[in-house]
GUVEX-685359 format. One record per residue: chain; x, y, z of N, C-alpha, C in turn; residue number from 1. Coordinates in nm, 3 decimals, decimal comma. Atoms other than C-alpha are relative to their C-alpha. Layout:
# residues N
PT  chain      npx      npy      npz     capx     capy     capz      cpx      cpy      cpz  resi
PT      A        X        Y        Z        X        Y        Z        X        Y        Z   NUM
...
***
This chain:
# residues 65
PT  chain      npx      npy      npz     capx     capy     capz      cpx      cpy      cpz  resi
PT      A   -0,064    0,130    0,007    6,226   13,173   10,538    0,118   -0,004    0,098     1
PT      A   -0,118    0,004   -0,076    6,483   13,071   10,806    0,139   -0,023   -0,061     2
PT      A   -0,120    0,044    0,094    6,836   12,985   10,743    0,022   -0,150    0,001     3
PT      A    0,006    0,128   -0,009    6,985   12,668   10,695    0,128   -0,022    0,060     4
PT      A   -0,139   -0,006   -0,080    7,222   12,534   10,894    0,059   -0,096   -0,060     5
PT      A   -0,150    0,074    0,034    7,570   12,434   10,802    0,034   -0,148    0,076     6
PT      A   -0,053    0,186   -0,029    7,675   12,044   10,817    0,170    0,017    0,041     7
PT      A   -0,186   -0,053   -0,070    8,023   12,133   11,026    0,095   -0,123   -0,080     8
PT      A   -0,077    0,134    0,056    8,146   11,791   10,935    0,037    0,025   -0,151     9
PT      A   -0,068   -0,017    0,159    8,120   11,829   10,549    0,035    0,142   -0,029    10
PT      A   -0,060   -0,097    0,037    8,207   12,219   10,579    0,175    0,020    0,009    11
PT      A   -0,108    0,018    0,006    8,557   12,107   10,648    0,070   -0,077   -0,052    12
PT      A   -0,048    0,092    0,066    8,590   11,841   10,437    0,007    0,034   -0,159    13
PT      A    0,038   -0,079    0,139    8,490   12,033   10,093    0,023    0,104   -0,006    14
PT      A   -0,022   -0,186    0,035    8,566   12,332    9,961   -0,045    0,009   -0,180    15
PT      A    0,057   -0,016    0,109    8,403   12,468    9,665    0,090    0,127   -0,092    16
PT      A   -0,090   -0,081    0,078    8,562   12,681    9,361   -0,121    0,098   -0,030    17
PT      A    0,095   -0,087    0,013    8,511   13,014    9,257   -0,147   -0,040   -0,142    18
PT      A    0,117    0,032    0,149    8,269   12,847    8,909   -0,102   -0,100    0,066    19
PT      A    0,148    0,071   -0,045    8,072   12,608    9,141    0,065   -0,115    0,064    20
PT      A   -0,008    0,120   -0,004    8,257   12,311    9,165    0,088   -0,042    0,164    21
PT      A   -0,002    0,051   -0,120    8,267   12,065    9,475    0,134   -0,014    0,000    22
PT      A   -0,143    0,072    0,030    8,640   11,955    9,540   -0,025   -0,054    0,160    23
PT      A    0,018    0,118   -0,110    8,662   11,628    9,778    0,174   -0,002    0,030    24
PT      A   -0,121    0,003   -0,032    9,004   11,511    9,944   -0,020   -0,191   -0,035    25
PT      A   -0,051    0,144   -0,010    9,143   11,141    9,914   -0,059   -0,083    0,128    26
PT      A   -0,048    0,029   -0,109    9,087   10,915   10,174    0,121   -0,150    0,006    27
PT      A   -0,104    0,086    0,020    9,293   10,647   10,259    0,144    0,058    0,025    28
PT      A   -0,135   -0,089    0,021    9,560   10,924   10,352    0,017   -0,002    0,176    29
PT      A   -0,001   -0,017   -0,162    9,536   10,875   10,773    0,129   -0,087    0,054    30
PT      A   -0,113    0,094   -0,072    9,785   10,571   10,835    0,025   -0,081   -0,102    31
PT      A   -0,091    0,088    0,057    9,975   10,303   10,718    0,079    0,033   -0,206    32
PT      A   -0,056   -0,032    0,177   10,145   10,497   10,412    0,123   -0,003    0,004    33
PT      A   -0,146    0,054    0,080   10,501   10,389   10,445    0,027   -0,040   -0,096    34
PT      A   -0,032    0,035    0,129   10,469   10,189   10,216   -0,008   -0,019   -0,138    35
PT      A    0,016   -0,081    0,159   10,351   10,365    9,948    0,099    0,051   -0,026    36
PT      A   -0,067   -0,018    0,068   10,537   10,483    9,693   -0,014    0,238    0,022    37
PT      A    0,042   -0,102   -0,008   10,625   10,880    9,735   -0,064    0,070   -0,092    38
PT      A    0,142   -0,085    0,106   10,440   11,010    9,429   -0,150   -0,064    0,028    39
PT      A    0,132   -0,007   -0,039   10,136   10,829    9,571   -0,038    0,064    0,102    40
PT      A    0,012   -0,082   -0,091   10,166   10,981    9,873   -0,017    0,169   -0,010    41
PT      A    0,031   -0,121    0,059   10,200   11,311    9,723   -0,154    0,018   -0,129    42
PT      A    0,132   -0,067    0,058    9,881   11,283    9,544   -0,120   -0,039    0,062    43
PT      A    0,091    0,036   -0,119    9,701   11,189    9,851   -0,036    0,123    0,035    44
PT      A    0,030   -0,139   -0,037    9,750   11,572    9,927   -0,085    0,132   -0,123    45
PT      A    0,103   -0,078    0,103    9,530   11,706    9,599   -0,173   -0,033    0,053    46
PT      A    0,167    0,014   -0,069    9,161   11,779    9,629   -0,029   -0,041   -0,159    47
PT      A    0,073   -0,010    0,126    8,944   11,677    9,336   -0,127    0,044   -0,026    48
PT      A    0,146   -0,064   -0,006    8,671   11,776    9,188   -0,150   -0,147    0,016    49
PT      A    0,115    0,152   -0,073    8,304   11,525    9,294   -0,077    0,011   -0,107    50
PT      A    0,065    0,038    0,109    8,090   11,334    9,059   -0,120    0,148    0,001    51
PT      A    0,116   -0,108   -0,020    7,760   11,605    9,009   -0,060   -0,071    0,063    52
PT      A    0,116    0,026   -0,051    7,533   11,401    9,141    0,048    0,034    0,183    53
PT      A   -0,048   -0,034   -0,161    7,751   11,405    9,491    0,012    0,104    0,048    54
PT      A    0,007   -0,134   -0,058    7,802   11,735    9,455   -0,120    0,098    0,065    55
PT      A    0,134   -0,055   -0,024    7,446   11,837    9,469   -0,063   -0,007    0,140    56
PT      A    0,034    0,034   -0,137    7,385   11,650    9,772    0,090    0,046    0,098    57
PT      A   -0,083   -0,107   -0,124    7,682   11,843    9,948   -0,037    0,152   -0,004    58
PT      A    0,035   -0,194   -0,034    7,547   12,212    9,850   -0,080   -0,063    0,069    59
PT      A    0,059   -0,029   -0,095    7,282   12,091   10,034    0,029    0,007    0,142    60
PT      A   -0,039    0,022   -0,149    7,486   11,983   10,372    0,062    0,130   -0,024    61
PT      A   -0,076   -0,083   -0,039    7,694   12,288   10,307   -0,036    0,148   -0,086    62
PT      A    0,082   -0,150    0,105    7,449   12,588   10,125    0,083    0,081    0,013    63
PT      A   -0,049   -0,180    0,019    7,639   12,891   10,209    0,157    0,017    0,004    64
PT      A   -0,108   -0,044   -0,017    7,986   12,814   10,109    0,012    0,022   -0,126    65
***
């Protein structure tokens, strides 16, 4: 069986924990955040964890992380 190749794009956008789980980033965090409030801004910088069904479809773009 060959390997599978890595989706570069979503291998830097996800990161997975050591029990399995997907963790996504915010978006909405690139520009115009002056005028947010700083505790929203500060939770622009947490990752979360992704519905399952989304997650499933990212092990596949990103199998071997």
């Amino acid at each position: 069986m060959p390997k599978i190749k890595t989706h570069k794009g979503a291998a830097k956008r996800f990161k997975v924990t050591a029990t399995g789980k997907v963790l996504r980033t915010k978006g909405l965090k690139s520009h115009l955040r002056r005028r947010r409030a700083p505790r929203a801004k500060r939770q622009y910088d947490k990752m979360l964890p992704m519905a399952k069904g989304d997650a499933q479809r990212i092990s596949k773009l990103v199998p071997y992380l």
